[in-house]
N, CA, C, O and CB atoms as a CASP TS submission, in Angstrom:
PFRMAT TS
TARGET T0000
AUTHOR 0000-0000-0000
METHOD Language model
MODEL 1
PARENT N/A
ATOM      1  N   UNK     1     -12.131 -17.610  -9.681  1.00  0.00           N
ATOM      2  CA  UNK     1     -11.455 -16.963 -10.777  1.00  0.00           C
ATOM      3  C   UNK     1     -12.385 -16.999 -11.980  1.00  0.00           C
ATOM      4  O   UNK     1     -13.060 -18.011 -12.169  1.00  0.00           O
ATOM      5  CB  UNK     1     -10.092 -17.644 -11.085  1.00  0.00           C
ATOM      6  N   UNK     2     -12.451 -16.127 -12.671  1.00  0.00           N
ATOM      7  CA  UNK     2     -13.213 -15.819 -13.655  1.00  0.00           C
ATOM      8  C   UNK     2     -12.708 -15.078 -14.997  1.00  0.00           C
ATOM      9  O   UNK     2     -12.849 -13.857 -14.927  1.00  0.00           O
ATOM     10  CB  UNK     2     -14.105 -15.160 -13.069  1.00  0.00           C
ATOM     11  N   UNK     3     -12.175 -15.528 -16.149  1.00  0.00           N
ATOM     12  CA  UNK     3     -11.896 -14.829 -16.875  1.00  0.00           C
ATOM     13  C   UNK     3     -10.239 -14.280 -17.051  1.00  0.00           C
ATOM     14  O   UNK     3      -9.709 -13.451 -17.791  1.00  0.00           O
ATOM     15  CB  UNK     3     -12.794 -14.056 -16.606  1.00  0.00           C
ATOM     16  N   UNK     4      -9.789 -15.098 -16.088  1.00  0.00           N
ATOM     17  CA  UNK     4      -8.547 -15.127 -15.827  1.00  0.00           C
ATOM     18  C   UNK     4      -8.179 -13.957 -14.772  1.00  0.00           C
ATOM     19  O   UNK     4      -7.046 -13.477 -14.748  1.00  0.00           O
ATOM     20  CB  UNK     4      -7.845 -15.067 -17.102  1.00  0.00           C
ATOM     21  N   UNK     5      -9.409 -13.446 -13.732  1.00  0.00           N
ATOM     22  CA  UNK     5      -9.548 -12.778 -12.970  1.00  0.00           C
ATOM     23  C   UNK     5     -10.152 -13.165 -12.238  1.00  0.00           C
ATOM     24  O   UNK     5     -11.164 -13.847 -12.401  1.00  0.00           O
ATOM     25  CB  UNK     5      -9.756 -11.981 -13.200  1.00  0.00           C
ATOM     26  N   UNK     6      -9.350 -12.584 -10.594  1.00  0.00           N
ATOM     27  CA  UNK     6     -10.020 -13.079  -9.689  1.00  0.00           C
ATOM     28  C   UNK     6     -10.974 -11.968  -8.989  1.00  0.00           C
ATOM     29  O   UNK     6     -10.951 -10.739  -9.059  1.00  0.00           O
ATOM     30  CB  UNK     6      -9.098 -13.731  -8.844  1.00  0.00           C
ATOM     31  N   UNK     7     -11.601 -12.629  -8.472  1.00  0.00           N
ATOM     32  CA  UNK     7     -13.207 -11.559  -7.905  1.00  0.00           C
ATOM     33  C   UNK     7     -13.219 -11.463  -6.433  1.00  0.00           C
ATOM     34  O   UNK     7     -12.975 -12.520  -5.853  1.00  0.00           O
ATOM     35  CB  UNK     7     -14.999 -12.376  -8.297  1.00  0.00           C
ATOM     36  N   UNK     8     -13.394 -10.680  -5.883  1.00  0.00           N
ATOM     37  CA  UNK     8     -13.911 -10.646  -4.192  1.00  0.00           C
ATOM     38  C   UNK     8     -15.335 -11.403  -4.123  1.00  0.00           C
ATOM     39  O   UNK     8     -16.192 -11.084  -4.947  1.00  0.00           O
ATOM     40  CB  UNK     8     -14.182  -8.835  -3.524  1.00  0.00           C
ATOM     41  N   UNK     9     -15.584 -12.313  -3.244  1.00  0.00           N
ATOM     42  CA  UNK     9     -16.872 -13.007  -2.836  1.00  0.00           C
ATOM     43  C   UNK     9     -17.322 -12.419  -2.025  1.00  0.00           C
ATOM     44  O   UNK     9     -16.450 -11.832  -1.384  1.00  0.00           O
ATOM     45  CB  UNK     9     -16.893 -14.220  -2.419  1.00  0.00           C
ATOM     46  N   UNK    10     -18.446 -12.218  -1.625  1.00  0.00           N
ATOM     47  CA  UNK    10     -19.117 -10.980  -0.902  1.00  0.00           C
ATOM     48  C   UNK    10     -18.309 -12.125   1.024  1.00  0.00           C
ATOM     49  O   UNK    10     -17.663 -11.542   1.894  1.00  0.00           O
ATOM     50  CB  UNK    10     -21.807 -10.750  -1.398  1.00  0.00           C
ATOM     51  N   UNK    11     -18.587 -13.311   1.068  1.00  0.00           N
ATOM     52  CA  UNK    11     -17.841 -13.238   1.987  1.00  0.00           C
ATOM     53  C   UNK    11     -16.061 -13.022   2.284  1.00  0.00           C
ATOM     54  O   UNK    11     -15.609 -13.136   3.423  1.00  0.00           O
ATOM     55  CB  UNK    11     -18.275 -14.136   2.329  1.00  0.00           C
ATOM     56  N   UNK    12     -15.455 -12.800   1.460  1.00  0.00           N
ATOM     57  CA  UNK    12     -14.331 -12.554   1.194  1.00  0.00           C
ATOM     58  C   UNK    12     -14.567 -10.965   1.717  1.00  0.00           C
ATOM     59  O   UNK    12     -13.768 -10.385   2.453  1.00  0.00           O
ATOM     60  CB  UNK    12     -13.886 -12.967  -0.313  1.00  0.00           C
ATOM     61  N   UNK    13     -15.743 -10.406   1.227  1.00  0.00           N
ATOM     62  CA  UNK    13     -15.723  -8.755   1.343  1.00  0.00           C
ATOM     63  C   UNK    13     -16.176  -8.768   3.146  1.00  0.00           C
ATOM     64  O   UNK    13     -15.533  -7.889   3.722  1.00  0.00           O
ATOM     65  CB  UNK    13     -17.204  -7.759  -0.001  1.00  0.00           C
ATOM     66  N   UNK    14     -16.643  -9.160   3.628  1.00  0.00           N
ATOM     67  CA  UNK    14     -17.196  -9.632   5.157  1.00  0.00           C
ATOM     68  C   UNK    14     -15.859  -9.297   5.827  1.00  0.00           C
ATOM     69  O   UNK    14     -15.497  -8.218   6.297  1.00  0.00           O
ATOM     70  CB  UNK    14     -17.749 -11.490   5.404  1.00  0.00           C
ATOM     71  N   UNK    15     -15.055 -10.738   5.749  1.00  0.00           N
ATOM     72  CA  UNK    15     -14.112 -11.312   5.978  1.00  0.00           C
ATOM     73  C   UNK    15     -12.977  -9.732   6.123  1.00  0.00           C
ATOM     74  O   UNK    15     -12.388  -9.320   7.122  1.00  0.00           O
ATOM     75  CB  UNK    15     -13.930 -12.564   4.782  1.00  0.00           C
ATOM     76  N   UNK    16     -13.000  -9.321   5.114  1.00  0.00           N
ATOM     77  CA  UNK    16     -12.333  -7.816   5.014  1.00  0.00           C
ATOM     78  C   UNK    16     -12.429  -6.874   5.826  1.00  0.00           C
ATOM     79  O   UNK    16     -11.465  -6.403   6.428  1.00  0.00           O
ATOM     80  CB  UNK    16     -12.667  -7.160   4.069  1.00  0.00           C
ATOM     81  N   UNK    17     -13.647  -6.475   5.942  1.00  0.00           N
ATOM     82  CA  UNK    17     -14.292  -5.281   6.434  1.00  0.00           C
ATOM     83  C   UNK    17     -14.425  -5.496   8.122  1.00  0.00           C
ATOM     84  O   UNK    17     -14.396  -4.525   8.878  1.00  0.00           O
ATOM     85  CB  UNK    17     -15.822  -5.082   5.628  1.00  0.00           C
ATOM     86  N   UNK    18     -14.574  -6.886   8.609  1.00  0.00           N
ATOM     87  CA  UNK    18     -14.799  -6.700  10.026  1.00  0.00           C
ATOM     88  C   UNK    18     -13.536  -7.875  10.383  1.00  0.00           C
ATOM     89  O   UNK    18     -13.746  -8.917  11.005  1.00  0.00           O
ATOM     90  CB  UNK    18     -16.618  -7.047  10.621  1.00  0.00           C
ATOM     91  N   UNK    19     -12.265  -7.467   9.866  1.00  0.00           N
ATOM     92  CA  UNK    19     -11.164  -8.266  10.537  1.00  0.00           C
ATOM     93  C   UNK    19     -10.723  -7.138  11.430  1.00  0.00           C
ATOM     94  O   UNK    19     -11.354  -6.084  11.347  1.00  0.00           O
ATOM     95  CB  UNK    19      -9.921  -8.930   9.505  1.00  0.00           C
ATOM     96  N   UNK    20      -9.463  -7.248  12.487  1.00  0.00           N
ATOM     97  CA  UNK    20      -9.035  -6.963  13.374  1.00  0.00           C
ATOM     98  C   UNK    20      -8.014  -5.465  13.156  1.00  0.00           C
ATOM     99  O   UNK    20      -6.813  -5.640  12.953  1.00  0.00           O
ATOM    100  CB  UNK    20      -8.533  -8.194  13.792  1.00  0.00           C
ATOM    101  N   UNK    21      -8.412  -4.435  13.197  1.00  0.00           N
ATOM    102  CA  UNK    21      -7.708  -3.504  13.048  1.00  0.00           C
ATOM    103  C   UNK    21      -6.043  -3.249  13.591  1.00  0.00           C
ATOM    104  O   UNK    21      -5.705  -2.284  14.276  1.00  0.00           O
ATOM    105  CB  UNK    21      -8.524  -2.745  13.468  1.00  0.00           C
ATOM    106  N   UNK    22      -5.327  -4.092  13.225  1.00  0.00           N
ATOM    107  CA  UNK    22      -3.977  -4.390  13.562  1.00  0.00           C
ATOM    108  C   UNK    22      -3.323  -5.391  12.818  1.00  0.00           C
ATOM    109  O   UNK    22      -3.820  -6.339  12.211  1.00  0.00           O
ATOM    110  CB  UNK    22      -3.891  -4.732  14.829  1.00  0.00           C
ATOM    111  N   UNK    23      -1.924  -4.996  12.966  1.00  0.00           N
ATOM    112  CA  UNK    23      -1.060  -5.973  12.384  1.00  0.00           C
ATOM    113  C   UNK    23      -0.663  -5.724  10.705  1.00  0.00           C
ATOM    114  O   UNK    23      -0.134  -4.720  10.227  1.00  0.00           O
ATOM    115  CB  UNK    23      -1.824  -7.375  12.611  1.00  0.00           C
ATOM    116  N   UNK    24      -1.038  -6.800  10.087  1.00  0.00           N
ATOM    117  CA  UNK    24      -0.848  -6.459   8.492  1.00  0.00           C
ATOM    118  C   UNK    24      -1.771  -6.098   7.781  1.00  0.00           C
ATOM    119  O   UNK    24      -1.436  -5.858   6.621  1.00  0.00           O
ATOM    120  CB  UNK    24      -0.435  -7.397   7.748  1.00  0.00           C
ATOM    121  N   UNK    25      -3.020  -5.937   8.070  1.00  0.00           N
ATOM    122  CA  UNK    25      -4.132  -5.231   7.434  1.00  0.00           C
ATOM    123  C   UNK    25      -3.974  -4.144   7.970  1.00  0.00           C
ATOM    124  O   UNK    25      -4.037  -3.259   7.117  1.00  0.00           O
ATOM    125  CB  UNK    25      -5.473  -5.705   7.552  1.00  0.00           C
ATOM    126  N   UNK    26      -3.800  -3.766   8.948  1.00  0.00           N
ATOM    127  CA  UNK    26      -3.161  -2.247   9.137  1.00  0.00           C
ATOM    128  C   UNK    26      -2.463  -1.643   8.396  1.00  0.00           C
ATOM    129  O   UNK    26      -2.787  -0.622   7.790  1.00  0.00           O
ATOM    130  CB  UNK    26      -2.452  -2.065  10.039  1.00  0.00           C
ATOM    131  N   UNK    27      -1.264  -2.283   8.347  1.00  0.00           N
ATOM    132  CA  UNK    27      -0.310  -1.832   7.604  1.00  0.00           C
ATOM    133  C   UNK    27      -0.533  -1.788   5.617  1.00  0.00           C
ATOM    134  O   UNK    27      -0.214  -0.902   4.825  1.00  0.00           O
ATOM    135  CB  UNK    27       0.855  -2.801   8.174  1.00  0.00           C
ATOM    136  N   UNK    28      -1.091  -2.925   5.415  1.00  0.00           N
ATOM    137  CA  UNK    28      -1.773  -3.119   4.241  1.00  0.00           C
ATOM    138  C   UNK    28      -2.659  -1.671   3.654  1.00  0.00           C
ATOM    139  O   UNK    28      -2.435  -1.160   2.556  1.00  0.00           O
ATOM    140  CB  UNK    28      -2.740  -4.385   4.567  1.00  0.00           C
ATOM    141  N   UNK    29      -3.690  -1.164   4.645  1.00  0.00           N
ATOM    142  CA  UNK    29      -4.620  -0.352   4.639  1.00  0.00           C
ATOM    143  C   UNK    29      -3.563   1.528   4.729  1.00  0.00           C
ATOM    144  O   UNK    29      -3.646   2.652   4.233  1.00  0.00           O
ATOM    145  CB  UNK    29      -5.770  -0.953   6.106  1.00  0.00           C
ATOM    146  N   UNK    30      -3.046   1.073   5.302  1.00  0.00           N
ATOM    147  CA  UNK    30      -1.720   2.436   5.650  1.00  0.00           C
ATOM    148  C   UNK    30      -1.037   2.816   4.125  1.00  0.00           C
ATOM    149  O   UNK    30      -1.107   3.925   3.595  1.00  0.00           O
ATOM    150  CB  UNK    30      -0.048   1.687   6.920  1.00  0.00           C
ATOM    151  N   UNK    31      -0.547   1.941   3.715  1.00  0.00           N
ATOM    152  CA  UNK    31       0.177   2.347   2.553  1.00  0.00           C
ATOM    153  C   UNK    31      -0.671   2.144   1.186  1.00  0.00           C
ATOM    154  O   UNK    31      -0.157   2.486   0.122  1.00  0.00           O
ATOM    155  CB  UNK    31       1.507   1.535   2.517  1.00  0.00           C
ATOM    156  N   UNK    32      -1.295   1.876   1.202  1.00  0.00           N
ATOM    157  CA  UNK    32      -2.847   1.877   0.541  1.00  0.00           C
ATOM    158  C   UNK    32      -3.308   3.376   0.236  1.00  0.00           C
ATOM    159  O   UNK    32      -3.587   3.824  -0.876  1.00  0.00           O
ATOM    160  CB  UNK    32      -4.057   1.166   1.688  1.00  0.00           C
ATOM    161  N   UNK    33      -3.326   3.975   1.309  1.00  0.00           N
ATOM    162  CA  UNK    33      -3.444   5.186   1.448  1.00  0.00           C
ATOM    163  C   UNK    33      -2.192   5.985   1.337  1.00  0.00           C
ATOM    164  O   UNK    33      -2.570   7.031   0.809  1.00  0.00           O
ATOM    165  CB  UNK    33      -4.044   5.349   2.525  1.00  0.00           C
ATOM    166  N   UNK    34      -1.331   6.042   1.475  1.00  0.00           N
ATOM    167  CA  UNK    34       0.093   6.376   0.710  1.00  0.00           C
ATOM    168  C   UNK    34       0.648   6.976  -0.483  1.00  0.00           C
ATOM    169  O   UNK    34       1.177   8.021  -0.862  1.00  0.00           O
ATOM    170  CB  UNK    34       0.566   5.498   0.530  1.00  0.00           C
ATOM    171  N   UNK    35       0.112   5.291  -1.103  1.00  0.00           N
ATOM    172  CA  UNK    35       0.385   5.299  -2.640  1.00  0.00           C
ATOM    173  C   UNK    35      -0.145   6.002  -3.450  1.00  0.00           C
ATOM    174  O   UNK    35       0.353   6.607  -4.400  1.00  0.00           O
ATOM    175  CB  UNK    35       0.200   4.320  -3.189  1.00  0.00           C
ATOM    176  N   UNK    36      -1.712   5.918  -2.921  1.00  0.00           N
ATOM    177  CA  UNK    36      -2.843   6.171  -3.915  1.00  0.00           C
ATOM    178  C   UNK    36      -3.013   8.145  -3.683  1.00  0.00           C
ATOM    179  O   UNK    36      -3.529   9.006  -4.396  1.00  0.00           O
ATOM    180  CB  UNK    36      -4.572   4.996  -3.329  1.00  0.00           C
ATOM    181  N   UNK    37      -2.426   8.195  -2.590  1.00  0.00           N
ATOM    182  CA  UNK    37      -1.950   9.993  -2.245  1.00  0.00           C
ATOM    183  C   UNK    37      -1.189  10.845  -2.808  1.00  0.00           C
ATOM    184  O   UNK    37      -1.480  11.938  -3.293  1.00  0.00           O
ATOM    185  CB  UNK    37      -1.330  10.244  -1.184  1.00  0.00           C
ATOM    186  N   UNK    38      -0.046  10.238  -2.724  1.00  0.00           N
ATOM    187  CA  UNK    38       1.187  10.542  -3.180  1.00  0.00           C
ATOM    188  C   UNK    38       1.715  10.359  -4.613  1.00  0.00           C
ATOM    189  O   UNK    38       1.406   9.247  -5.043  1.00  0.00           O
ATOM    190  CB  UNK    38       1.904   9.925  -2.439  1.00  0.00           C
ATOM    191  N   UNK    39       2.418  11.108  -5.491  1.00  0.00           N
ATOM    192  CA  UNK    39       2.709  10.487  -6.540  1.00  0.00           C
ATOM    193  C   UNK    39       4.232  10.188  -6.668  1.00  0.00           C
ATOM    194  O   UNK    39       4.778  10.759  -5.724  1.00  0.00           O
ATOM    195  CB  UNK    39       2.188  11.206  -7.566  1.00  0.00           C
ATOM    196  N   UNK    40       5.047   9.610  -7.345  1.00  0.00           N
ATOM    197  CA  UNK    40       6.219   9.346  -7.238  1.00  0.00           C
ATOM    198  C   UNK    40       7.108   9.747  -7.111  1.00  0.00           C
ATOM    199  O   UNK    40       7.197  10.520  -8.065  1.00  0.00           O
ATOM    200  CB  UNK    40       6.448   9.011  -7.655  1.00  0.00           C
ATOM    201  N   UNK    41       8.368   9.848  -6.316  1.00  0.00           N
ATOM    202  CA  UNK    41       9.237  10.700  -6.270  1.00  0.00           C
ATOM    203  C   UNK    41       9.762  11.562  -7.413  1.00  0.00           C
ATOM    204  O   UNK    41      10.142  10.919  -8.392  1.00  0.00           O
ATOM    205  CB  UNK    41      10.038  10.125  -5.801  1.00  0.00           C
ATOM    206  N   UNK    42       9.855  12.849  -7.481  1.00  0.00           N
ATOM    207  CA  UNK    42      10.502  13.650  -8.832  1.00  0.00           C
ATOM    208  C   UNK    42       9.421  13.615  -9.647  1.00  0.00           C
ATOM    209  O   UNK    42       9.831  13.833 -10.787  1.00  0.00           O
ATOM    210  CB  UNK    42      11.862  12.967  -9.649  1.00  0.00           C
ATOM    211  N   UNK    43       8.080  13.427  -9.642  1.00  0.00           N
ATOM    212  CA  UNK    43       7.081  13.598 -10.612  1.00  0.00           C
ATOM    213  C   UNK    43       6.135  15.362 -10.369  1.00  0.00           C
ATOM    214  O   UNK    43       5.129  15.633  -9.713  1.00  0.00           O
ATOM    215  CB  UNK    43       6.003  12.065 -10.360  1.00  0.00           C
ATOM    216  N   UNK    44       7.006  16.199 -11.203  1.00  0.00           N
ATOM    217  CA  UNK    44       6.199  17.431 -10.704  1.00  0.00           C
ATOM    218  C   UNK    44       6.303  18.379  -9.823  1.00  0.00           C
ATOM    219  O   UNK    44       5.699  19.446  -9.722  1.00  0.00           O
ATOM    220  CB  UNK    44       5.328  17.174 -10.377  1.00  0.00           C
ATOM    221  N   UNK    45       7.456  17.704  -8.935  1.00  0.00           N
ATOM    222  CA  UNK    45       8.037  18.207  -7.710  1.00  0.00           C
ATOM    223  C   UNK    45       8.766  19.481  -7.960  1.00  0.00           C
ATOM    224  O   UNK    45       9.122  19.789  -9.097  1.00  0.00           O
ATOM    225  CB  UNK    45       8.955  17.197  -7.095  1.00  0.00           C
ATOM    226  N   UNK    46       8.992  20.218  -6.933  1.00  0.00           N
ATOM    227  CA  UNK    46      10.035  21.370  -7.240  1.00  0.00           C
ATOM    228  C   UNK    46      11.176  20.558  -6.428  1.00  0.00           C
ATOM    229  O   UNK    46      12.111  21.327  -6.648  1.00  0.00           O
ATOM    230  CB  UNK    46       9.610  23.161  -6.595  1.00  0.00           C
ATOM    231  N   UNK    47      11.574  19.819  -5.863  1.00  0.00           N
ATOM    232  CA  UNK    47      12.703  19.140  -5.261  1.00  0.00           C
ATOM    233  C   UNK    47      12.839  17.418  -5.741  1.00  0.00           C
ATOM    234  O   UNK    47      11.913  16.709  -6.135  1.00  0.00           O
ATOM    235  CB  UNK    47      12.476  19.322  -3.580  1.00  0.00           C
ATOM    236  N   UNK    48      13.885  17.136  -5.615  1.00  0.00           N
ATOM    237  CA  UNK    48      14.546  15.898  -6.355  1.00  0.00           C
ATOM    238  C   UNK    48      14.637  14.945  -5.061  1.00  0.00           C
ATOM    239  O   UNK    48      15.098  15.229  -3.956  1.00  0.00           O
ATOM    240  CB  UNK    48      16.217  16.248  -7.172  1.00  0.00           C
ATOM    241  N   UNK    49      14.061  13.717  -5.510  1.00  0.00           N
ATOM    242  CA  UNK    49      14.603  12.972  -4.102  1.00  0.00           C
ATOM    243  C   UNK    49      15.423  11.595  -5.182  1.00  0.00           C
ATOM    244  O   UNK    49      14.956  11.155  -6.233  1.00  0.00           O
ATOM    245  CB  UNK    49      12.869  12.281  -2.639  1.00  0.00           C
ATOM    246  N   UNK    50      16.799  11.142  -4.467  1.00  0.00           N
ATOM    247  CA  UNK    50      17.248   9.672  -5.911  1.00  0.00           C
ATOM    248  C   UNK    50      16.315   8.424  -5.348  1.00  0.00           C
ATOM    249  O   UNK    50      16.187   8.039  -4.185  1.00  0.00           O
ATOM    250  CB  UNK    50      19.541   8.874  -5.910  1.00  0.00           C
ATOM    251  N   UNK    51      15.823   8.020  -6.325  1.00  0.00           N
ATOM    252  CA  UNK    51      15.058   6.460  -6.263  1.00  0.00           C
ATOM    253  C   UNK    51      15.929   5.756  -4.612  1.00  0.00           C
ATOM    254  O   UNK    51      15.225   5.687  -3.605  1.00  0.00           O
ATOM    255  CB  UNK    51      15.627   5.188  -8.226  1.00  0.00           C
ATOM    256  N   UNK    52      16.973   5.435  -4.559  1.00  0.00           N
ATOM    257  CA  UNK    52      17.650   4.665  -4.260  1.00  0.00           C
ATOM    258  C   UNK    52      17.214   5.191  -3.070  1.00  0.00           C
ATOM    259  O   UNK    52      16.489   4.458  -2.398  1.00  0.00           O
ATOM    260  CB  UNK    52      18.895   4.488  -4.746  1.00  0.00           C
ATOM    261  N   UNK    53      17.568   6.652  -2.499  1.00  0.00           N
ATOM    262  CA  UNK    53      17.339   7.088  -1.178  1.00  0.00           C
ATOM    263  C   UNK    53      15.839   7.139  -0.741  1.00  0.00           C
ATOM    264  O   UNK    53      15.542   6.991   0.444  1.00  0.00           O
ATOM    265  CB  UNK    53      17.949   8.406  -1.038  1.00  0.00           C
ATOM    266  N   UNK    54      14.847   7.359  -1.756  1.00  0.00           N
ATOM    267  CA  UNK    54      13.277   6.571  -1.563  1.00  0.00           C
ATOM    268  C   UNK    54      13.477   5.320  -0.988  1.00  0.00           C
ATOM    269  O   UNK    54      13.252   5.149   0.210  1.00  0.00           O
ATOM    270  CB  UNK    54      12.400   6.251  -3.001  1.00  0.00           C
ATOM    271  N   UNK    55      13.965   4.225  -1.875  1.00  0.00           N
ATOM    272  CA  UNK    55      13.773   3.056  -1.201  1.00  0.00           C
ATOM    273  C   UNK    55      14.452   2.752   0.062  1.00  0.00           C
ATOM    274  O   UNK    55      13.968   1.974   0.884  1.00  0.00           O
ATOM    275  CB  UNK    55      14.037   2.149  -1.997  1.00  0.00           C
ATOM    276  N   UNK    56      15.544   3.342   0.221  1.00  0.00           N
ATOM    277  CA  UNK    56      16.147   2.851   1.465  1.00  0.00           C
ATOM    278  C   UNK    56      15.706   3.456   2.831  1.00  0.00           C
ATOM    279  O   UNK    56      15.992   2.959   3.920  1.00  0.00           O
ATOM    280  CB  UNK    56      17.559   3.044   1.347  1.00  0.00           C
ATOM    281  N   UNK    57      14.660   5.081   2.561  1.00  0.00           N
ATOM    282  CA  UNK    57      13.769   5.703   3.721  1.00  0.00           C
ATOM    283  C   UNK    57      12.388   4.546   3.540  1.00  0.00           C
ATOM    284  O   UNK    57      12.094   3.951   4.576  1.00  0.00           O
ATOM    285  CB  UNK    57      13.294   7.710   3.378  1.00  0.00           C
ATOM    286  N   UNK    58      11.816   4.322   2.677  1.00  0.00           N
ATOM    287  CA  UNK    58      10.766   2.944   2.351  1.00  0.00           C
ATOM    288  C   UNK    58      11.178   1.628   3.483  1.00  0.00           C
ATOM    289  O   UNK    58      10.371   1.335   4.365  1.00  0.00           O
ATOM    290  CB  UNK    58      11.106   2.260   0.418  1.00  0.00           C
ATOM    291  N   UNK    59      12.622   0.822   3.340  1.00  0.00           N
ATOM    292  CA  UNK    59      12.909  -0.095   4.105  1.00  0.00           C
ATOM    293  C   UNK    59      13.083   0.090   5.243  1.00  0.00           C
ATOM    294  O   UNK    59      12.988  -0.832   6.054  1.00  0.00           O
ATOM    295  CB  UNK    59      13.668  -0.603   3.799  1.00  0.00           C
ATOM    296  N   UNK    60      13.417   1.469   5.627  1.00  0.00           N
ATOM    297  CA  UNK    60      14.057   1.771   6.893  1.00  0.00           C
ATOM    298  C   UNK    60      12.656   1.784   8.033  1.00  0.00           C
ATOM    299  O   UNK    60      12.653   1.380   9.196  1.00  0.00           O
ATOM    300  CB  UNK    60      14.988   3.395   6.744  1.00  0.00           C
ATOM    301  N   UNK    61      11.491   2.405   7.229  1.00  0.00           N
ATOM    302  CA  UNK    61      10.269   2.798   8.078  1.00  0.00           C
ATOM    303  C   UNK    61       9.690   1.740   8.299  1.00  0.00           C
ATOM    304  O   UNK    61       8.713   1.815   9.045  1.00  0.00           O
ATOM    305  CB  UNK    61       9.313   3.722   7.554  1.00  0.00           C
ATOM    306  N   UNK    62      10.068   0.389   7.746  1.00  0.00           N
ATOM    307  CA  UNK    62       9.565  -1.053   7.954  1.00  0.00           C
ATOM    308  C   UNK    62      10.244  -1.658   8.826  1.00  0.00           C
ATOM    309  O   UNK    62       9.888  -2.004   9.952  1.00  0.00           O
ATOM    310  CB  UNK    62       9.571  -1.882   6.854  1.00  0.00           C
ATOM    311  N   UNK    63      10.976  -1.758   8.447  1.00  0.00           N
ATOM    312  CA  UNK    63      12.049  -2.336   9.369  1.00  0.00           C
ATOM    313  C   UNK    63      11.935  -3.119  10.806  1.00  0.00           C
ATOM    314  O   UNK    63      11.802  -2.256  11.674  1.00  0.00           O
ATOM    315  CB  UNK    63      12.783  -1.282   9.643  1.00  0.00           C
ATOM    316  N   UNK    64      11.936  -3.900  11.147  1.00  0.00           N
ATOM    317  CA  UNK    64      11.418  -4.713  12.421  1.00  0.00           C
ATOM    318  C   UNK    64      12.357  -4.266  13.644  1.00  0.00           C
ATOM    319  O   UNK    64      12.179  -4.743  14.765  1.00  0.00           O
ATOM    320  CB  UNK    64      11.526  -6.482  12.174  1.00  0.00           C
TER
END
């Protein structure tokens, strides 16, 4: 930690890059790509989606 920030260590960046393509870095890496795609429901849109029904299609696609 540095500055009241924490830093990636180049083995931390290792550690990242050649872990196991499955599981929760999958999933981690999935919505990663999601977020950073997509912008928020009702932002710009020509159609309305309610927060509430976002989150509950959000929990549902997780869901175990």
């Amino acid at each position: 930690m540095q500055d009241g920030f924490f830093r990636l260590t180049p083995a931390g960046e290792t550690l990242w890059r050649t872990r196991p393509r499955s599981g929760l870095s999958s999933t981690v890496d999935t919505m990663h790509g999601i977020l950073t795609r997509n912008r928020p429901p009702g932002s710009g849109s020509t159609w309305r989606l309610a927060e509430g029904d976002y989150a509950a299609a959000v929990r549902a696609a997780f869901a175990p």
